[in-house]
Steps between C-alpha positions, in 0.01 A plus 500: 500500500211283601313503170834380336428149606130495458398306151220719422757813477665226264223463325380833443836604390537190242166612366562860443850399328244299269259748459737837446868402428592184367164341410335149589653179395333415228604881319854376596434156329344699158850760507698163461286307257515814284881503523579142415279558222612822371864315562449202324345696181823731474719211553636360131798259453767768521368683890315373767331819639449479900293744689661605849519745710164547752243479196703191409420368840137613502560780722361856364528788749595835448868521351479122416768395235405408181838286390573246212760270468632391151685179482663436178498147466786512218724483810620202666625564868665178685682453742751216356640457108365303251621219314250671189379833439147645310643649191216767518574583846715679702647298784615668875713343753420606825841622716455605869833485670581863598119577484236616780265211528168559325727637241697375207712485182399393160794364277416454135541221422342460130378776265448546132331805617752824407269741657549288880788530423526865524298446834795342608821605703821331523594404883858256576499413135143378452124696371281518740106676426532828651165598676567881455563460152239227452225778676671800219392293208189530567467879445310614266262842377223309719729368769730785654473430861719259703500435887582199681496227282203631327395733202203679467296644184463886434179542751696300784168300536647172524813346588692223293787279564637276262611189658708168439334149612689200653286191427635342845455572860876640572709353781512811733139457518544134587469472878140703481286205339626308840456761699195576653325191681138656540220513261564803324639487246331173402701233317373572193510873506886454547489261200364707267704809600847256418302436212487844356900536589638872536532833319793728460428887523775709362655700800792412716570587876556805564805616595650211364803548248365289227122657565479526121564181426323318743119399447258397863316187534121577528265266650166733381334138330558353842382767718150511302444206566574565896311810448197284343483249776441798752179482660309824468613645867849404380513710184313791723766462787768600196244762378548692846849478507497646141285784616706579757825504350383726226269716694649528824892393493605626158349848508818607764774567254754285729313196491396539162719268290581263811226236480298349178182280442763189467626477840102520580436236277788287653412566860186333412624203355785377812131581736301309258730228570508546865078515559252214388240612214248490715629793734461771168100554532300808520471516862837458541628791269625746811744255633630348176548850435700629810677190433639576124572833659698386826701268270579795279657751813670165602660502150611861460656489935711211365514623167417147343242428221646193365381373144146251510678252220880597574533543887888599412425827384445767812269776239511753804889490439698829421141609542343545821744640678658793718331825563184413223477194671450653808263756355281191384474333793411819651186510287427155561497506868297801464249295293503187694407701813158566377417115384330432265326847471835673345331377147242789587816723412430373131238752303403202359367369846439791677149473511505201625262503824491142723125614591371560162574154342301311775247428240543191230559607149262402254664249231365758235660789679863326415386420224463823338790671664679218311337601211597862563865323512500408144397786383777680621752185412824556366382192307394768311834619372644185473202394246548783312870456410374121415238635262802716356716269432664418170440120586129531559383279188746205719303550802189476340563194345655339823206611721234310257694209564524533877137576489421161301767347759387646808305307756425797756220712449622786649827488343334395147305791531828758600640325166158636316540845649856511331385337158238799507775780533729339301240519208450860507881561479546224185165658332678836500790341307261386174519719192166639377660687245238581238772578203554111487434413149386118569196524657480096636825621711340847676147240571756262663658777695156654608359151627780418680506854699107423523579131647815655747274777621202277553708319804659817618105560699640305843702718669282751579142656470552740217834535281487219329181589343611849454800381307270273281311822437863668381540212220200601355517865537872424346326290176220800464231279617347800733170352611628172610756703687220728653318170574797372745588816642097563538533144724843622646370800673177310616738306699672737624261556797575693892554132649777422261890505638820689355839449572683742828131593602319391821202271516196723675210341703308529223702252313608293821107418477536395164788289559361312762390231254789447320662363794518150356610620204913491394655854459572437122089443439484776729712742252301386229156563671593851686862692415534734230826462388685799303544458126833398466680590148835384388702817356553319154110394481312406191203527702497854636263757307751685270360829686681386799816351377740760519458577911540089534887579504461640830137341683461121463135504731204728486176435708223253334198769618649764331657303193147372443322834445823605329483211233089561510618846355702367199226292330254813569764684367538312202164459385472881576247469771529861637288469790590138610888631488405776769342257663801229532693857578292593823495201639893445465484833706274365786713142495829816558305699757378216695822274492243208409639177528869642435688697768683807491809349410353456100373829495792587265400252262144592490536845444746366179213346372265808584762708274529298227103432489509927478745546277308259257192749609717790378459612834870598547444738759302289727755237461 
C-alpha cells in the first residue's frame, strides 16, 4: 500500500501510539524512574527486588505485566569451585552437561542451611537445588498460586519469581560481547550488562527428564538495559507486535499458547543489531514495523527463534511445529497481506483513521493523556503493597538517605513522593493509647505521630491532611480536627484528579500550566488519593476498625465529611452531624472525586455514620 511508505502515515501513527496506547517518551521515562526507585527502596541486604515484565520495561498497555523478580543474595552461583567458601552463604556449582542450553544444574556445594537442604534432591550421588521444590517453599496462606517459575499473591495482581544471581558474565554468553560490530549495543552498554552478571529462575525445560531439577538462565537485567537504549519508535515497534499478538493472534484458540512477548522482544534485538540507530525514527515507524513482522513469519516457516545472548538454544523448538504451526502461519500470512493496516484488527487501534491525524498534536494534548496514564497506573498497586509492607519503617529510612544522596531532581523528588507514603503507613504503627500511666511516654508518642504525619502531605492533594485530622480526632482534640478536615474539603475542588478516573476538558484546561511541572509535584498539587489504612492501624477512628479486616482504602471526599461527622458527633452538634451526613450522601450520589468502584466503602461509612444516628433502618 502506497501510504505504507509515506513518513507522514509514519508519523501520524507514531503520534497516536503516543497519544492513546503507550504514551510519549517522557511518560515512558517517569514509569522507569518510579521503578528503580520503588526497587531500590524494597531492596535490603537479604533481596534485591527487580521490576520486569512490560511495566518493568516502561511499557503500560492494556494486559501489561506487572512482574518482580526476587534475588536472594544469600546464594552464591559460579560456574567453577572455590578454593574458600562464605560461611553465611550457600554456594552453587553450575553443571550443564546433559542440559538444554540456556538451562542448567545447580550442585550444592556448601550449606549450613537445613531448610536448602530440604530444597534439595539427590541426582548420581550428589544435592543439587531443585527448582520445583525451591518454587513449593514458598507457599504460604498469602502465596497459593504457582505457574511457570513464578508465584503469585491471593488477588493474582502481581507476579513474583525468586531468583539466584551469578556475579559473573557466564561463558555460554561469552561470544555475544564480541559479537555484534555496529553501534548498538554501544561498548559500554555491553559492559555494564557483564557487569550485572546473570539470574537463575527456577524452572527447567520442559519435557526434559530432570525438569525439576533444573533452573534457566535469565538475562531480564540485560535485556532492560537493551530495552532502555531503545529509541522511542523502537519500544513502539515492540508495542505493535504486543498488540497484535494478544489482540489479534492469541484470541484463535490454536494459536493461543504458540507465541509470547519474548520471542517479540528477541526479534527486536538480532534487527536492532542488523539496522543503524538512526533508521528507528518516527517517520520511519511503518517499515521498521513490517520489518519486525517479516522477520517473525521468517522465524515460525523455518521454525527458528534462536536465543539474543545464547544463539545455541532454537526457543521455537518442540514448539512451533506441525499442524499448529501451520495454523500460525496461516494467520500470519493472512495478516501480512494487509500491511501494516492488520494492526486496525486490534480494538485498541481500530479507530485509528490516516486522515484524521493530519493535524500536529499540541505538546499539552500528550501531555494530559499522559497524565490520564498515571492515573490509571498499575503503579498504583504496586505502591500500595509498598505502603503495606511489614518493612516500611526500612524504606523510609533508606529513602531519606537517597533523598540527601540524590543529585537528580526528578528522581529526588520520586524519593520524596515515597518518604510521604511511607509516613502515613509508620504513623499508623504509633501507640496513642490513653491508659498509659507515664504521661512523658504517651506526649512522646503523640509528637512523633504529629512529626510522621506532618511529611506524609506530598503525595497527594488531600489524604495526608485528612489523616493528620484522624490523629487528632483519635486524641479528642475535635476542633483542630474540624479545622484540617474544614481545609481538606476546601481542597477538594471539581479540577482536582482521582485515581481510575478520566481527566475532562475542564481539567485538561487546568492542566495546561502544570506542564513544566514533574508528575510527583503534580500529585501533590491535583490527585486525590484514597485514604489508605493498614488493617492493624492505631490510626483508624475506633468506629471504623472492625470493617478494616476486610477494606484497606475508602475515598478522601467521602472520608472527609465522614470524619467531619465524628467531632460533630462528639461534641453533640445535632445539626452540624446532619449536615456532615447529607453531604456524605451527595459525595455517594454524585461519585465526586471517587468512582464507582469505592462505592462499597462509602456506603460503609454512610452505615456506620447511621447507626451512630440510631438510624438503623436507614442504614
Amino acid at each position: 500500500m502506497a501510504d505504507s511508505k509515506n513518513p507522514n502515515t509514519s508519523i501520524r501513527l507514531y503520534r497516536y501510539l503516543c497519544q492513546s496506547i503507550v504514551g510519549t517518551e517522557d511518560h515512558v521515562k517517569r514509569i522507569r524512574s518510579v521503578n528503580a526507585v520503588m526497587d531500590n527502596l524494597q531492596s535490603s541486604k537479604d533481596v534485591t527486588f527487580i521490576t520486569s515484565g512490560s511495566f518493568g520495561e516502561g511499557l503500560e498497555m492494556r494486559g501489561s505485566d506487572l512482574d518482580v523478580m526476587m534475588v536472594e543474595k544469600w546464594f552464591d552461583v559460579c560456574e567453577e569451585l572455590k578454593s574458600r567458601y562464605h560461611p553465611n552463604k550457600i554456594h552453587l556449582l553450575m553443571e550443564r552437561d546433559d542440559v538444554k542450553p540456556c538451562y542448567t544444574l545447580l550442585r550444592l556445594v556448601n550449606s549450613r542451611s537445613s531448610e536448602i537442604i530440604r530444597s534439595c534432591d539427590e541426582h548420581n550421588g550428589k544435592q543439587y537445588l531443585s527448582s520445583a521444590l525451591y518454587k513449593q517453599s514458598f507457599v504460604n496462606d498469602e502465596i497459593k498460586i504457582i505457574h511457570g517459575p513464578c508465584f503469585s499473591d491471593k488477588n493474582g495482581e502481581i507476579d513474583f519469581a525468586a531468583c539466584l544471581h551469578c556475579k559473573t558474565w557466564i561463558s555460554p554468553a561469552i561470544q555475544w560481547v564480541s559479537r555484534s560490530s555496529n553501534s548498538w549495543p554501544s561498548h559500554e552498554v555491553k559492559q555494564s550488562i557483564t557487569d550485572h552478571g546473570v539470574l537463575f529462575v527456577p524452572i527447567g525445560a520442559k519435557g526434559s527428564q530432570r525438569e525439576n531439577l533444573e533452573w534457566r538462565v535469565s538475562f531480564s537485567v540485560g535485556e532492560k538495559f537493551l530495552i532502555n537504549t531503545f529509541t522511542h519508535t523502537q519500544l513502539l515497534c515492540y508495542a505493535l507486535l504486543k498488540i497484535i499478538l494478544k489482540d489479534v493472534i492469541a484470541i484463535h484458540s490454536e494459536c493461543k499458547d504458540l507465541l509470547c512477548s519474548y520471542f517479540l522482544k528477541t526479534i527486536i534485538f538480532w534487527i536492532s543489531e542488523e539496522l543503524p540507530q538512526s533508521t528507528w525514527k518516527p517517520g520511519n515507524l511503518i517499515p521498521c514495523f513490517m520489518r519486525c513482522f517479516s522477520r517473525l513469519i521468517y522465524c515460525v516457516e523455518h521454525s527458528v527463534c534462536l536465543h539474543y545472548f545464547i544463539p545455541e538454544n532454537n526457543m521455537f523448538e518442540n514448539k512451533i511445529e506441525g499442524r499448529s504451526r501451520g495454523i500460525l502461519l496461516e494467520k500470519l500470512y493472512t495478516l501480512y497481506s494487509y500491511g501494516w493496516r492488520c494492526i486496525l484488527f486490534s480494538d485498541q487501534i481500530s479507530n485509528f483513521h490516516v486522515s484524521i491525524w493530519n493535524f500536529p498534536i499540541e505538546p499539552h494534548i500528550l501531555y494530559v493523556d499522559d497524565v490520564n496514564k498515571i492515573l490509571n497506573s498499575k503503579f498504583k498497586k504496586w505502591r500500595n503493597t509498598l505502603f503495606k509492607s511489614q518493612y516500611v519503617q526500612k524504606m523510609f529510612e533508606k529513602g531519606i538517605c537517597q533523598t540527601l544522596r540524590c543529585q537528580q531532581p526528578s528522581i529526588k523528588d520520586v524519593y520524596k513522593y515515597f518518604i510521604s507514603m511511607c509516613s502515613s503507613g509508620l504513623a499508623q504503627r504509633i501507640s496513642l493509647d490513653s491508659t498509659l500511666n507515664n504521661n512523658k511516654n504517651l506526649n512522646k508518642q503523640y509528637k512523633s505521630c504529629l512529626s510522621t504525619l506532618l511529611q506524609s502531605v506530598n503525595h497527594d492533594a488531600v489524604s495526608g491532611w485528612l489523616m493528620l485530622a484522624s490523629l487528632f480526632y483519635k486524641t479528642k482534640q475535635y476542633s483542630k480536627a474540624l479545622y484540617i478536615i474544614k481545609y481538606s474539603i476546601s481542597k477538594c475542588t471539581p479540577e482536582k484528579l482521582c485515581h481510575y478516573s478520566a481527566v475532562s476538558d475542564y481539567q485538561r484546561i487546568y492542566l495546561n500550566s502544570f506542564q513544566k511541572t514533574s508528575f510527583v509535584n503534580l500529585e501533590k498539587l491535583m490527585f486525590v488519593d484514597d485514604i489508605h489504612f493498614k488493617s492493624d492501624s492505631l490510626l483508624a477512628p475506633h468506629e471504623l476498625q472492625s470493617n478494616l479486616k476486610f477494606l484497606d482504602l475508602f475515598p478522601a471526599t467521602a472520608y472527609a465529611y465522614f470524619l467531619e461527622f465524628l467531632c460533630q458527633y462528639h461534641l453533640n452538634n445535632a445539626r452540624q452531624c446532619q449536615d456532615a451526613v447529607q453531604f456524605l450522601k451527595l459525595v455517594i450520589e454524585e461519585n465526586y472525586l471517587t468512582t464507582r468502584f469505592k462505592a462499597k466503602e462509602s456506603y460503609i461509612l454512610l452505615e456506620i455514620a447511621l447507626q451512630l444516628l440510631g438510624h438503623n433502618e436507614s442504614a
